[in-house]
Structures are given as C-alpha cells and as structure tokens.
C-alpha positions as CSV (number, residue, x, y, z in Angstrom):
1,X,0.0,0.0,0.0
2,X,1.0,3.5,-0.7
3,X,2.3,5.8,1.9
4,X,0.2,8.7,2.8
5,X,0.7,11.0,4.8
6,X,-1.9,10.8,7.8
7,X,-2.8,13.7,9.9
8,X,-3.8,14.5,13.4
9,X,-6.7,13.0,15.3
10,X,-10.1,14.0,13.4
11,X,-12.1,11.4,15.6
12,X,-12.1,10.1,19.3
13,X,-14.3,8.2,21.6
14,X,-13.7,8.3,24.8
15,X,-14.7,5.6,27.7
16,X,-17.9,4.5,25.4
17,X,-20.7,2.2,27.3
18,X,-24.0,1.3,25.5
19,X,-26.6,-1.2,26.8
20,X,-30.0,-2.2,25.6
21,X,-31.9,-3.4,28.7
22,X,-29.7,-5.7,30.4
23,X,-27.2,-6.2,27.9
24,X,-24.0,-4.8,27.5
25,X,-23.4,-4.0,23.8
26,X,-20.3,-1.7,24.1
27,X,-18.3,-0.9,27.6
28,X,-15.9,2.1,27.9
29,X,-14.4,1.9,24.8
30,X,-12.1,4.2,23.7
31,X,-10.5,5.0,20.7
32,X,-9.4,7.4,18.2
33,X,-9.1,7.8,14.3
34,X,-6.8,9.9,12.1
35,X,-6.9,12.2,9.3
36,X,-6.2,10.0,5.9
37,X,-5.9,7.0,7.2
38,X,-7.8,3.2,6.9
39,X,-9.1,2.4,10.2
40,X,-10.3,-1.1,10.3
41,X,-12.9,-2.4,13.6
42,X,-12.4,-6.6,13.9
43,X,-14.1,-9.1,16.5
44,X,-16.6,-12.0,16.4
45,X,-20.2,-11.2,15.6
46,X,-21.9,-9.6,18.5
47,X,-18.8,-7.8,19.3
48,X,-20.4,-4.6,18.9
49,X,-18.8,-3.6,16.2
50,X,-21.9,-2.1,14.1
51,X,-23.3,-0.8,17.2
52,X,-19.9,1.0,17.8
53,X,-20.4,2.4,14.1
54,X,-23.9,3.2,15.1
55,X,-22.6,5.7,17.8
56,X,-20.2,7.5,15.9
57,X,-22.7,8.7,13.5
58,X,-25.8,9.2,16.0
59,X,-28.1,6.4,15.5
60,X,-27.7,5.1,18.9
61,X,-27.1,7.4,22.4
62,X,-24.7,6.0,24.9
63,X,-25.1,5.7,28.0
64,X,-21.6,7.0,28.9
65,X,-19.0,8.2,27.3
66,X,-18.1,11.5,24.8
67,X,-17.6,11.6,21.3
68,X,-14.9,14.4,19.9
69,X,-15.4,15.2,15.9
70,X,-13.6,17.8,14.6
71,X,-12.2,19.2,17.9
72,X,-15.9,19.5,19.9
73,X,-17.0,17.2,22.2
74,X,-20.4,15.9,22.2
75,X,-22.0,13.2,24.6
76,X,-24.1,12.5,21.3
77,X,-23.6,13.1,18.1
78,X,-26.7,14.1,16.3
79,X,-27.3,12.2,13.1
80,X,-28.4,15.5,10.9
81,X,-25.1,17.1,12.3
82,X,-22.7,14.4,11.9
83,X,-24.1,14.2,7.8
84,X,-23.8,17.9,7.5
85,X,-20.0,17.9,9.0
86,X,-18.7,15.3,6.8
87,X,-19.5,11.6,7.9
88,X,-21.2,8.9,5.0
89,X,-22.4,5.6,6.4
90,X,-22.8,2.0,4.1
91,X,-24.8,-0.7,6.1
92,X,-24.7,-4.5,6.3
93,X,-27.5,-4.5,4.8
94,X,-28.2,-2.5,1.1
95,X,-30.0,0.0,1.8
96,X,-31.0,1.4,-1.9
97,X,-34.0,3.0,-4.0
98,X,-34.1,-0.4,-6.2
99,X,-37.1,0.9,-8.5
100,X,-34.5,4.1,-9.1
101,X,-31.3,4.2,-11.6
102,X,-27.6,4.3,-10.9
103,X,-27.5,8.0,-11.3
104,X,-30.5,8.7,-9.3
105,X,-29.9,6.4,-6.5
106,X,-26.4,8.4,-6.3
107,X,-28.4,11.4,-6.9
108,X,-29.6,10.9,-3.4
109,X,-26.6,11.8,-1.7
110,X,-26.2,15.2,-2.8
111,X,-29.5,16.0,-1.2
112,X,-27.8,17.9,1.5
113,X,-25.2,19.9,-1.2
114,X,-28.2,21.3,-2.4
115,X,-30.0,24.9,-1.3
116,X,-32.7,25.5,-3.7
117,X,-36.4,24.9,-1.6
118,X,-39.1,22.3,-2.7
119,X,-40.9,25.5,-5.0
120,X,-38.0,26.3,-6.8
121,X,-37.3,22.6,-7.9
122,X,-40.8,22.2,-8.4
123,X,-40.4,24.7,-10.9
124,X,-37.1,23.4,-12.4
125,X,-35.9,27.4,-13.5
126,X,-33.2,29.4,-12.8
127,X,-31.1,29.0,-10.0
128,X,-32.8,25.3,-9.3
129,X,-31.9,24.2,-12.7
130,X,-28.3,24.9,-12.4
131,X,-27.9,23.8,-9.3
132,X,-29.5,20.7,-10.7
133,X,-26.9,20.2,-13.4
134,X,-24.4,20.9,-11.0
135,X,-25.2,17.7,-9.0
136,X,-25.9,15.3,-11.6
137,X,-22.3,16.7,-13.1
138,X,-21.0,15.4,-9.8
139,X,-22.4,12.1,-9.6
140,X,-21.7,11.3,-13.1
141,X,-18.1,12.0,-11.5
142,X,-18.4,9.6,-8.8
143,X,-20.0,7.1,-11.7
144,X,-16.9,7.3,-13.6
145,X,-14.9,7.1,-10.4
146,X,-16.4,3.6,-9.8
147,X,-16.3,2.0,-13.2
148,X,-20.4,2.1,-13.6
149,X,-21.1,4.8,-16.2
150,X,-22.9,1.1,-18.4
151,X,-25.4,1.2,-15.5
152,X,-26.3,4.7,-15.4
153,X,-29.6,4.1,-16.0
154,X,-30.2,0.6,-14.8
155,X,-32.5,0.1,-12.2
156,X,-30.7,-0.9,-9.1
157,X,-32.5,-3.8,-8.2
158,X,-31.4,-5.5,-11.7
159,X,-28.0,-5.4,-10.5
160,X,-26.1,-8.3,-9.3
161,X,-24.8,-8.0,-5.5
162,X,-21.4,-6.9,-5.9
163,X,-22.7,-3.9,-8.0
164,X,-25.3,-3.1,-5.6
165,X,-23.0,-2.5,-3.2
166,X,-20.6,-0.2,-5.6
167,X,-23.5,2.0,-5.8
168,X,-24.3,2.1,-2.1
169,X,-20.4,2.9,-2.0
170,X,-21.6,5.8,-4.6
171,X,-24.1,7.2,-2.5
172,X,-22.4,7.8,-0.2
173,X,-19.1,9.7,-1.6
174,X,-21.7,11.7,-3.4
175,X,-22.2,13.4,-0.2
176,X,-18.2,14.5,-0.4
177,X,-17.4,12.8,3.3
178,X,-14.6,13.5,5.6
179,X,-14.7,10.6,6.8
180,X,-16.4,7.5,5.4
181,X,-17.6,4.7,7.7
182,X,-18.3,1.1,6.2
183,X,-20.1,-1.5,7.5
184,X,-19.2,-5.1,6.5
185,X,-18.4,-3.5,2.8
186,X,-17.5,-6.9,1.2
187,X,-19.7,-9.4,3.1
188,X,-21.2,-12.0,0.7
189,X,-18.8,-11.2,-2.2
190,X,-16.8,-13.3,-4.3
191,X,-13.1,-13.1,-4.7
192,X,-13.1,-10.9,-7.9
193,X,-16.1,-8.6,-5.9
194,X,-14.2,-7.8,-3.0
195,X,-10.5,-7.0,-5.0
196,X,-12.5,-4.6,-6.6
197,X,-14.2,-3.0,-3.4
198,X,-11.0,-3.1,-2.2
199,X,-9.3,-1.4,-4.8
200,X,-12.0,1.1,-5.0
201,X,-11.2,2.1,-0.9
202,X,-7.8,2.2,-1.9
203,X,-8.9,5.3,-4.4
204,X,-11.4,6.5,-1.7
205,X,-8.5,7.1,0.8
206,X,-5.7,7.9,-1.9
207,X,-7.3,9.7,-4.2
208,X,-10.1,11.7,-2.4
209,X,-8.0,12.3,1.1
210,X,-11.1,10.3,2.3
211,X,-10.7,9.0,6.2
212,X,-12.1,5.5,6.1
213,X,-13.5,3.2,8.5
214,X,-14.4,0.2,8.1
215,X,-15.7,-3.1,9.7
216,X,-14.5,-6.7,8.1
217,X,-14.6,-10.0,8.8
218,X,-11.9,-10.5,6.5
219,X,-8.3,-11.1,7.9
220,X,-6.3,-10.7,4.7
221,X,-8.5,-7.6,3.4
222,X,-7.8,-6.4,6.8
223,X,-4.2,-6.8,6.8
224,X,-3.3,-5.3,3.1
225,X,-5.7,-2.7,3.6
226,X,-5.9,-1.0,7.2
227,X,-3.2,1.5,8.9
228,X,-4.8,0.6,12.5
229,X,-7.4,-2.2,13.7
230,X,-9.3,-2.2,16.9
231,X,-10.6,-5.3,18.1
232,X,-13.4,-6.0,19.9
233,X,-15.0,-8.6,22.0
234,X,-18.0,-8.6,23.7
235,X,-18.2,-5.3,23.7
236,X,-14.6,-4.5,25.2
237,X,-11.6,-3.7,23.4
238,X,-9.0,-6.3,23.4
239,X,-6.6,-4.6,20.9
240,X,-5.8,-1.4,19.1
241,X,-3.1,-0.9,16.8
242,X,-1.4,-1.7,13.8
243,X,-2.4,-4.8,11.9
244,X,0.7,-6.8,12.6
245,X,0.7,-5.9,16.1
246,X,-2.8,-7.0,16.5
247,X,-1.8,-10.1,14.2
248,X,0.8,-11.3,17.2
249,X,-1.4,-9.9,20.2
250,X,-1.8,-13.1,22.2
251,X,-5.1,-12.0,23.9
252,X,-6.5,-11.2,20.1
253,X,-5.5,-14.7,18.7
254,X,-6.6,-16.4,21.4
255,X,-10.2,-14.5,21.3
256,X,-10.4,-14.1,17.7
257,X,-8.0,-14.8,14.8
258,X,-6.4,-18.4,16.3
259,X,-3.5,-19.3,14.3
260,X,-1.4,-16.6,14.1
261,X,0.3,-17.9,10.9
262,X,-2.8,-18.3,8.7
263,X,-2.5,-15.7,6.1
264,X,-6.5,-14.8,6.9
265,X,-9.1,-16.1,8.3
266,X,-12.6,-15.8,9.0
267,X,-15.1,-14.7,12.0
C-alpha cells in the first residue's frame, strides 16, 4: 500500500458504554481515528462492532461516554449534524431505491449539497436548474470514479450483489465525506467482488484524502488494507493498533484470529 501522509486526530471516543436493557453491547471503549488513514474495527459477531459504528454517526445514544469530531465534544452526536460535518455511512444490509437508476440512486446523496427549496425545484428554472446540473455533473463524476457509467440508468434492483454494493459505495461519496464509515463492505462477495471494493477504498483514501473506516470480517483484506485495527469482544476492546501488532497480540489470537500464521481467516 502506498504511503500517505496521515494527519492528526479528526475522531475520538472516549470511555464508550452502551446497553440495551440488560445487555451490554459496548463498555468504555475508547479509541481514536486519524486524518487519511484506513481504520479497520475486527471481533466476532456480537462484538459490537456495528453498534460502535452506530454511535459514531448518532443512531444510537450511549449511555456514557463522549464523542470528539472535529475538535468538539459531544456526549451525542446528532445524526443531521454528523451528515452535514462530513460523515457517509454503508450498512450491512443494502439499503437502496431499487425501483430508481444508478445516477438517481447516487443522486440521493447530494441532497444535502443542495440549497434551492421544494418551490423552486418544483419549478425546475433558474437558480434550481443549475444547481441541478451541477449535481448530476457530480455524480456522473463519482459514476466514472467507480467504473459504472454502463449502469447509469439501470435500475438498481437488476443489478447483481457486488454492483449493488458499488452503488451504495456511490451514494455515499456523493455526499463528499470526511470521513467514510463502512459497515461489512465486502460481506457475501466473491473473490473478484471484494479485490474490486477493495481497490476502490484504496482510491477512496488515496485519491479523495477520504478518512475510512471500516468493519470486516476479512483477515487478509484487513491486513493489506488498514493503517490501525481495533478489536473487539464482547463489547470490550481487546486490541488497538497496527495490523501486525494486532496479528501477534496473544489475547487477540486467542479471542479471535487463532493461528497466528494463517494468512486470513474468518469470523
């Protein structure tokens, strides 16, 4: 992987907890991410990995804890707010208009870029039809960028897997992030699926300066492609740093990875 040149702390969570009724999904985690950089989140499933995602970007409230983005702190981060300062979310699960197109599924995510009110793009004149042409200029950009300008106007839910995902990928640069969070980007792929996806974060994080990170299951995507991991289990953190450090950590093998020497492996 290339070197870049990665910058100061952009994001920090300090002594997270999180419970649903009596069960403890995340407990006084801390952690922190840096400007440029791939930061990968690993554990077995129920580790609270997604639910850690889930707090960073404001869909769930903790209990305890702080969040720092940008240099304020926040003992929530409000979803609206964290959209509007820079943070994109994929899911596990596709989450896509599949009766829409390519373009206007990526259309989508410039919804906050744009200023014109519901009259004035009702109308389609003026300042709303520039602004108009101005987005879809972009997203035909972020098209390109992914290899899909064939499928511009397919509907979505025509597309095979692997593609659906690309676009969901699309989406959610087309809302120009700081800093791109990725949930499970390459589960149920193939092999030639996920060396795409991962080429594609590659150019995310190269080419666009785009802070990524990302939860996989994944060992060897994990390994060629993240500057940090943080590992979880059951909700605790059992390792933080970089991926060959993590690799020899003996309470990580033991809880997660088990043969050190296997080139990947599987949760």
């Amino acid at each position: 992987m290339a070197a870049r040149a990665i910058g100061p702390v952009m994001l920090e969570l300090r002594n997270i907890a999180l419970s649903f009724g009596g069960v403890q999904a995340l407990r006084g985690i801390s952690f922190d991410v840096r400007q440029h950089e791939i930061r990968a989140i690993i554990g077995p499933n129920g580790a609270g990995k997604s639910s850690l995602l889930n707090v960073i970007n404001g869909v769930y409230v903790p209990q305890q804890g702080e969040i720092v983005f940008q240099g304020r702190v926040r003992r929530r981060m409000d979803r609206h707010e964290a959209a509007r300062q820079g943070m994109a979310r994929t899911f596990q699960n596709i989450a896509l208009f599949k009766g829409m197109s390519v373009l206007d599924n990526i259309m989508t995510g410039r919804l906050l870029k744009m200023r014109c009110n519901f009259l004035q793009q009702a109308l389609y004149w003026g300042a709303a039809q520039r602004e108009e042409i101005a987005h879809r200029a972009r997203a035909e950009e972020i098209i390109e960028f992914l290899e899909i300008e064939h499928l511009r106007k397919t509907p979505v839910g025509r597309l095979p897997y692997g593609l659906q995902k690309r676009v969901e990928l699309g989406r959610a640069l087309a809302a120009e992030p700081c800093l791109l969070l990725l949930d499970e980007p390459m589960a149920g792929m193939n092999v030639e699926e996920k060396q795409d996806m991962c080429r594609y974060i590659l150019d995310v994080n190269q080419e666009l300066g785009t802070t990524v990170v990302l939860i996989e299951h994944d060992m060897g995507v994990v390994m060629d492609l993240s500057d940090r991991v943080l590992v979880l289990d059951y909700g605790r953190k059992i390792g933080d740093g970089r991926p060959a450090e993590v690799r020899a950590d003996p309470l990580v093998v033991a809880a997660y990875l088990g043969n050190p020497s296997m080139p990947e492996g599987h949760a």
